[in-house]
One Martini backbone bead per residue (centre of mass of N, CA, C, O) as a GRO file, in nm:
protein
  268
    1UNK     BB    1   0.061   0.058  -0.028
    2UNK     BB    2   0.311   0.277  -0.007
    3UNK     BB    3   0.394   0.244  -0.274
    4UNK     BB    4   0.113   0.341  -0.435
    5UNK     BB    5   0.168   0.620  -0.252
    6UNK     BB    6   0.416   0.688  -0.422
    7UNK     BB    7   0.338   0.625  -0.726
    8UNK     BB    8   0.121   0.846  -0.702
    9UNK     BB    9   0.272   1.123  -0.568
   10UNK     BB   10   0.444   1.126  -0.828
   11UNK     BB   11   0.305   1.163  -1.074
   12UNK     BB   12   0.175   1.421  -0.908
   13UNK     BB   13   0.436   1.581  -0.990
   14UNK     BB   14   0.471   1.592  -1.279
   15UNK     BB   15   0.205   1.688  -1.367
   16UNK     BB   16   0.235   1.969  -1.232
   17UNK     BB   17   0.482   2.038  -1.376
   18UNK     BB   18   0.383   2.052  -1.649
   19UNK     BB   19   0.139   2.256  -1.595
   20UNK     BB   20   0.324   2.469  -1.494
   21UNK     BB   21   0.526   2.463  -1.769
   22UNK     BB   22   0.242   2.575  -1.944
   23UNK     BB   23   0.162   2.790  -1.792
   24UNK     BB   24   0.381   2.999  -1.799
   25UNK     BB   25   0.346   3.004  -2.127
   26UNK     BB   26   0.087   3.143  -2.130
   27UNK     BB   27   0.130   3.371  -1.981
   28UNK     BB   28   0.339   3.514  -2.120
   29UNK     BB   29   0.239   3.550  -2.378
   30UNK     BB   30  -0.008   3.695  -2.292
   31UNK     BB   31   0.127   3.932  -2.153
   32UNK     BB   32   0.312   4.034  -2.377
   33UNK     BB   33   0.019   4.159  -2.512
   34UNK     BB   34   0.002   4.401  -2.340
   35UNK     BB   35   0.222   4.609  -2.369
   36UNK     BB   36   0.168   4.913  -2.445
   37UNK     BB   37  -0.154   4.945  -2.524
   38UNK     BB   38  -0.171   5.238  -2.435
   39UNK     BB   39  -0.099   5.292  -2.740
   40UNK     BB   40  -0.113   5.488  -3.001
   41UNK     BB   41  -0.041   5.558  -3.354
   42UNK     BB   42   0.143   5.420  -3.482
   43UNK     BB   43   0.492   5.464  -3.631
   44UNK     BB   44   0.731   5.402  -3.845
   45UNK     BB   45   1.037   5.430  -3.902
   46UNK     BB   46   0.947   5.527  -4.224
   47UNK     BB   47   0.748   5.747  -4.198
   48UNK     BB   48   0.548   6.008  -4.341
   49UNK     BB   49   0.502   6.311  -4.277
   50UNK     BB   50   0.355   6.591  -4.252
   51UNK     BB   51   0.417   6.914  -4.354
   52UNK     BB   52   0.488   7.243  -4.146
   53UNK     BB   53   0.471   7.541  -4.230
   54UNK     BB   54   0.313   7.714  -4.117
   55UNK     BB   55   0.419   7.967  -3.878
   56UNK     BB   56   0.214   8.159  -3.912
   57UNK     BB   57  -0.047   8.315  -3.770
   58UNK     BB   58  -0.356   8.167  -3.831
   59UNK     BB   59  -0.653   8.137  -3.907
   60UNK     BB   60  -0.989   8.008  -3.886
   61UNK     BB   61  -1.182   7.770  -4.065
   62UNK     BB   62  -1.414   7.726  -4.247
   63UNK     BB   63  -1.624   7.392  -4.200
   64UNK     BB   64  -1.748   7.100  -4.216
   65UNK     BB   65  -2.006   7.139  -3.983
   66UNK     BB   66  -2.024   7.356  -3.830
   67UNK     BB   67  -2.146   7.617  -3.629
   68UNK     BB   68  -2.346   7.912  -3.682
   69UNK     BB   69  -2.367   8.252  -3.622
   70UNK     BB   70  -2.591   8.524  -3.760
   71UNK     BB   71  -2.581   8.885  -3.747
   72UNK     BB   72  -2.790   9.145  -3.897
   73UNK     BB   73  -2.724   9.455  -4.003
   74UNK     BB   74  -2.777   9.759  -4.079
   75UNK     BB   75  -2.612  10.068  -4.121
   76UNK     BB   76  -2.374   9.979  -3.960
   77UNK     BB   77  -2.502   9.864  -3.672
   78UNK     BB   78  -2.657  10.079  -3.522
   79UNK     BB   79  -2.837   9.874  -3.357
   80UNK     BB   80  -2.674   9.854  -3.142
   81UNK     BB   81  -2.555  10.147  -3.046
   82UNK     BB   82  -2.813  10.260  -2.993
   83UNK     BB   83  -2.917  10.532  -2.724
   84UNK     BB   84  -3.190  10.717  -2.884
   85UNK     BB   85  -3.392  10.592  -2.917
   86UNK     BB   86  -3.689  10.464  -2.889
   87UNK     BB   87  -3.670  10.128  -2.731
   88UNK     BB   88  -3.362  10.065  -2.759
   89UNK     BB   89  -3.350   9.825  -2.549
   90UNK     BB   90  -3.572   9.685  -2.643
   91UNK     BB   91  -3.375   9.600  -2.920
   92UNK     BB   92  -3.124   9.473  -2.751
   93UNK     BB   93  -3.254   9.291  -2.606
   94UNK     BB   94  -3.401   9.130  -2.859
   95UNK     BB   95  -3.064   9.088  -3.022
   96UNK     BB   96  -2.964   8.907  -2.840
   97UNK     BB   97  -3.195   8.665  -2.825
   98UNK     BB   98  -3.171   8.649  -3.144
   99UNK     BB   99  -3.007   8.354  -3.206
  100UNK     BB  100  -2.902   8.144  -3.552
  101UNK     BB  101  -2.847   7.885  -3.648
  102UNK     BB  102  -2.616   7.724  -3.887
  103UNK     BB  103  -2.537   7.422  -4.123
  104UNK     BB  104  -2.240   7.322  -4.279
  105UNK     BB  105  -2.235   7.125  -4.518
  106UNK     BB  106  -2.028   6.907  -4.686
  107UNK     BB  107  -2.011   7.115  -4.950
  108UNK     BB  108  -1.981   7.425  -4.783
  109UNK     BB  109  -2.280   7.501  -4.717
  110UNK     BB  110  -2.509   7.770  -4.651
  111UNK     BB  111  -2.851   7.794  -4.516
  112UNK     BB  112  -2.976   8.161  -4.574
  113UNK     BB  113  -3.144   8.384  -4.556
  114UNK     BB  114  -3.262   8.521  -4.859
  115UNK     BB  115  -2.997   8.375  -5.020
  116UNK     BB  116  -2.941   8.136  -4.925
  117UNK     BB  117  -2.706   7.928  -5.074
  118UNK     BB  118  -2.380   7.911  -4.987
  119UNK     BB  119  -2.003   7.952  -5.001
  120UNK     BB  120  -1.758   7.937  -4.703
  121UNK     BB  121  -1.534   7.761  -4.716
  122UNK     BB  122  -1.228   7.874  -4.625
  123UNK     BB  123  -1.310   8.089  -4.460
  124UNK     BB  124  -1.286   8.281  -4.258
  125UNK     BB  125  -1.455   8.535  -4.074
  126UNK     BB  126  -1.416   8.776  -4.204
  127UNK     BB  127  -1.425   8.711  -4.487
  128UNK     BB  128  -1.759   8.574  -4.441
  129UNK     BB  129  -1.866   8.851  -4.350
  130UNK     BB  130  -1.743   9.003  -4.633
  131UNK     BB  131  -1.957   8.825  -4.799
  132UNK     BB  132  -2.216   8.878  -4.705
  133UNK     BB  133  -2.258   9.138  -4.697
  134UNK     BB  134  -2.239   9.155  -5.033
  135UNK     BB  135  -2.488   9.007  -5.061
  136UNK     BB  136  -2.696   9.206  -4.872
  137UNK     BB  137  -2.676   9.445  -5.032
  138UNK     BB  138  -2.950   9.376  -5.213
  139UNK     BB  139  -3.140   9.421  -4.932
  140UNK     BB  140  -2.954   9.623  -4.803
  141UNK     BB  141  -2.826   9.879  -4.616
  142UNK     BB  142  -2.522   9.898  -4.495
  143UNK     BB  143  -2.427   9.581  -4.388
  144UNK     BB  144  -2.382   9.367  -4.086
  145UNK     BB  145  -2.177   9.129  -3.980
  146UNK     BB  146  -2.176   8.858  -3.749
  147UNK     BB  147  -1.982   8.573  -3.648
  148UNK     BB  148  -2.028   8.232  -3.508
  149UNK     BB  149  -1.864   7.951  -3.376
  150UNK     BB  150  -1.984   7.672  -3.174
  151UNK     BB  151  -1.868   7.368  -3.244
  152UNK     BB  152  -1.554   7.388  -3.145
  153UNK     BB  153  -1.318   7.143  -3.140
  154UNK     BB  154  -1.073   6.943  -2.928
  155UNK     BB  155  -0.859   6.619  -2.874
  156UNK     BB  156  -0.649   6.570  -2.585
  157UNK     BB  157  -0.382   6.349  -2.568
  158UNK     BB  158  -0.161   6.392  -2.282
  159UNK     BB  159  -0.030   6.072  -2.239
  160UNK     BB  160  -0.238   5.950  -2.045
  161UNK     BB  161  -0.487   5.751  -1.986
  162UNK     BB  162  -0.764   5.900  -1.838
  163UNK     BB  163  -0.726   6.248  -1.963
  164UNK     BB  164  -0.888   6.307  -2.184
  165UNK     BB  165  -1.002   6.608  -2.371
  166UNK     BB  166  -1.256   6.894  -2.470
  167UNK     BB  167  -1.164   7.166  -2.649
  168UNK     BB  168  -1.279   7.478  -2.686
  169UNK     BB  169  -1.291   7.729  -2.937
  170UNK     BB  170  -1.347   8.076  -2.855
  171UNK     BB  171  -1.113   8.139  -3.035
  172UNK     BB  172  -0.946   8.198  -3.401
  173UNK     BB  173  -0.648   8.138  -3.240
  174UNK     BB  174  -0.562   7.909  -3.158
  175UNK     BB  175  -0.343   7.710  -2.985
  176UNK     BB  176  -0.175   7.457  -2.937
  177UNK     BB  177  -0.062   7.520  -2.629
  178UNK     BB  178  -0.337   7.651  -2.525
  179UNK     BB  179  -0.444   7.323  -2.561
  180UNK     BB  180  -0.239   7.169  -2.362
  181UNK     BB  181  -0.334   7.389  -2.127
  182UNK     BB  182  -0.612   7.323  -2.100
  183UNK     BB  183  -0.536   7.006  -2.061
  184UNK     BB  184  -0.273   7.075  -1.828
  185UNK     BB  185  -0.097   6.918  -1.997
  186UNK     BB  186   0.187   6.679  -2.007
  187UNK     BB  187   0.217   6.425  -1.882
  188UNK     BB  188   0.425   6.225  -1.721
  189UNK     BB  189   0.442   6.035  -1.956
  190UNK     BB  190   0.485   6.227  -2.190
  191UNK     BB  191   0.593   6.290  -2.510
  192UNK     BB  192   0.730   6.536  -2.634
  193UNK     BB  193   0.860   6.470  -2.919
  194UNK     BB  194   0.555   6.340  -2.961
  195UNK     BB  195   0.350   6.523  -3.135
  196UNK     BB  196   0.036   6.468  -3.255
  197UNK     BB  197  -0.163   6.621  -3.560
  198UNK     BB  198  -0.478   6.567  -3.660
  199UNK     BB  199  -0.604   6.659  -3.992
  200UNK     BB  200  -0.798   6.803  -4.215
  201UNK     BB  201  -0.821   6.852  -4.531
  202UNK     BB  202  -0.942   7.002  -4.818
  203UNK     BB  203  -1.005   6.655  -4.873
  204UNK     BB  204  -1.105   6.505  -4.600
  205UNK     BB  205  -0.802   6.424  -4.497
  206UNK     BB  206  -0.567   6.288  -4.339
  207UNK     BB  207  -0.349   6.472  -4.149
  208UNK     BB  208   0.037   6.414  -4.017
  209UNK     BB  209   0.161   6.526  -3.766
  210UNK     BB  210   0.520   6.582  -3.592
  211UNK     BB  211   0.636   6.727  -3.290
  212UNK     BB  212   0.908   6.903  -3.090
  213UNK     BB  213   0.861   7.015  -2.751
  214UNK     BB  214   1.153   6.988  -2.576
  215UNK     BB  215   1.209   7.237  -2.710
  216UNK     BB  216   1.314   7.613  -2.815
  217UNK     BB  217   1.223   7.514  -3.146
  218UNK     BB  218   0.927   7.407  -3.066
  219UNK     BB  219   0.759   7.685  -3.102
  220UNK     BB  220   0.663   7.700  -3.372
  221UNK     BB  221   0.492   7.510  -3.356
  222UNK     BB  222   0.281   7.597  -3.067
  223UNK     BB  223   0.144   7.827  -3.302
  224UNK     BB  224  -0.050   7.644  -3.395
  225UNK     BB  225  -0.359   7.643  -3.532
  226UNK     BB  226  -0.669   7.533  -3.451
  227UNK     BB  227  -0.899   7.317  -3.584
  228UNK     BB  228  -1.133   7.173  -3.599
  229UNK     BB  229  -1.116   6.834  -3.549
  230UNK     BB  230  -0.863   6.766  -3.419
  231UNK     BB  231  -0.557   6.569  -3.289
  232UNK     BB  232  -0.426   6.558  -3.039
  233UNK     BB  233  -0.135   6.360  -2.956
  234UNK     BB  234   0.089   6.247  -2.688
  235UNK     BB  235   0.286   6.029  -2.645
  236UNK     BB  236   0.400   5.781  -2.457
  237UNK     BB  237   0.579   5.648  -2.223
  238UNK     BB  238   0.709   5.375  -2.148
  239UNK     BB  239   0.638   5.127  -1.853
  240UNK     BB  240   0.789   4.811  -1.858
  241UNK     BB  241   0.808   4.745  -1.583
  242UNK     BB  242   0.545   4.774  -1.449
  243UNK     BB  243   0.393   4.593  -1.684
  244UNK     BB  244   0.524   4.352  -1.620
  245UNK     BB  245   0.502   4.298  -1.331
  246UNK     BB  246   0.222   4.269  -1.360
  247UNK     BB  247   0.167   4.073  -1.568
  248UNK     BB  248   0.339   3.856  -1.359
  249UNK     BB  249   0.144   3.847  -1.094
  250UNK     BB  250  -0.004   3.594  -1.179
  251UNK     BB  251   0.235   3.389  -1.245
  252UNK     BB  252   0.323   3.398  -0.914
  253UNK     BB  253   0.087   3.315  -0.797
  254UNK     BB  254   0.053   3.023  -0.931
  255UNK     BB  255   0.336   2.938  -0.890
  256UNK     BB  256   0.260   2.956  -0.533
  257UNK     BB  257   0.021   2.724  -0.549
  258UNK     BB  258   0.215   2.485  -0.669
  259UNK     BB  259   0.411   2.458  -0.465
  260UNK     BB  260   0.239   2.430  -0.202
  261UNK     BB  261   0.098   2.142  -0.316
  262UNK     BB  262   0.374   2.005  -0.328
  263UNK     BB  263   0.428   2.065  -0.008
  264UNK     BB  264   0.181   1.880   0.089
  265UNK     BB  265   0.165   1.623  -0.087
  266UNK     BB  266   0.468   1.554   0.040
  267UNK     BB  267   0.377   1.522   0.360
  268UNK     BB  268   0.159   1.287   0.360
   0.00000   0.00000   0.00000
């Protein structure tokens, strides 16, 4: 009888040695391909970013999906700042709060009281302004355009995975820093080195640019102005020991559980 209990509990140790040697190499494969996960947008190493030339700074530019408001007065906008007329008052109260959204199809056209549609894609605001002008002039005597988009924003992920924020552009000439310091700056991840920004083209492509903003070299790309639905993204630094670490810490438990019931069934 000590025979056969001593001929099962070999085998069964050579069987758990089996399995904690395929479970060890499943663990490593499996947690191999976690490292690194929360990384995006990877690129190789002969990618070819887009070049960014414009470093002056230069305005917001009205683009497809946009929402504007426009406020139109005649007489070069006289009813804004009337304080003499009677009941002036209250047609100041009433044109602040009549203000109509208006939304820029994906053809760039936009459809407006009196002129209908119109074509005002890749306009500044002031162009724009000074566009629609010219078209209500034949409907208005020395017509004052005021515009304003309303739903322009930027999303920026500053470095470290749960930090990403959605920055409203209030300006129409907001810079790449202004937008870095909205969302916070740089996390401690963050590699200034590698910061990239994804862009619509005019043929609404994705332009892909890279800058350097580790030195005071990368000031000029800083000034970069900003256009809706850009996409700030500064890759993280990788934190390879930690990572793996994590990784390993079920593999240390379950080798920890195997020598356990080893060391149990050998005292039997």
């Amino acid at each position: 009888m000590p025979t056969i209990d001593r001929y099962f509990c070999r085998n069964m140790m050579r069987t758990l040695k089996r399995l904690s040697g395929i479970g060890s190499l499943l663990a490593i494969l499996l947690s191999s391909c976690t490292i690194n996960r929360d990384v995006m947008f990877r690129t190789s190493m002969d990618y070819e970013f887009d070049t960014y030339v414009d470093s002056v700074k230069s305005s917001l530019r009205l683009q497809p999906n946009d929402m504007i408001q426009l406020r139109l007065f005649a007489n070069d906008g006289f009813k804004m700042i009337d304080l003499v007329t009677e009941n002036s008052s209250r047609e100041a109260s009433f044109l602040q709060r009549a203000q109509f959204s208006y939304y820029i199809d994906n053809d760039g056209f936009v459809k407006l009281p009196v002129i209908g549609r119109v074509s005002i894609l890749g306009l500044t605001i002031r162009e724009a302004e000074t566009f629609l002008e010219e078209k209500y002039s034949a409907f208005y005597n020395k017509p004052f355009a005021q515009l304003v988009v309303t739903n322009r924003r930027v999303v920026v992920f500053p470095g470290e995975g749960g930090r990403a924020r959605s920055v409203v552009l209030e300006n129409n000439n907001t810079t790449l820093l202004e937008v870095l310091g909205e969302a916070g700056g740089l996390s401690s991840r963050g590699n200034a080195k590698k910061v990239k920004v994804f862009r619509y083209g005019p043929n609404r492509e994705r332009l892909v640019y890279e800058f350097d903003l580790s030195d005071i070299s990368g000031l000029r790309y800083a000034d970069m102005v900003m256009q809706g639905d850009d996409v700030v993204y500064v890759q993280p630094n990788p934190e390879i020991a930690r990572e793996i670490l994590t990784d390993l810490t079920p593999l240390i438990t379950l080798m920890s559980s195997i020598i356990l019931v080893y060391t149990v069934v050998r005292n039997l």
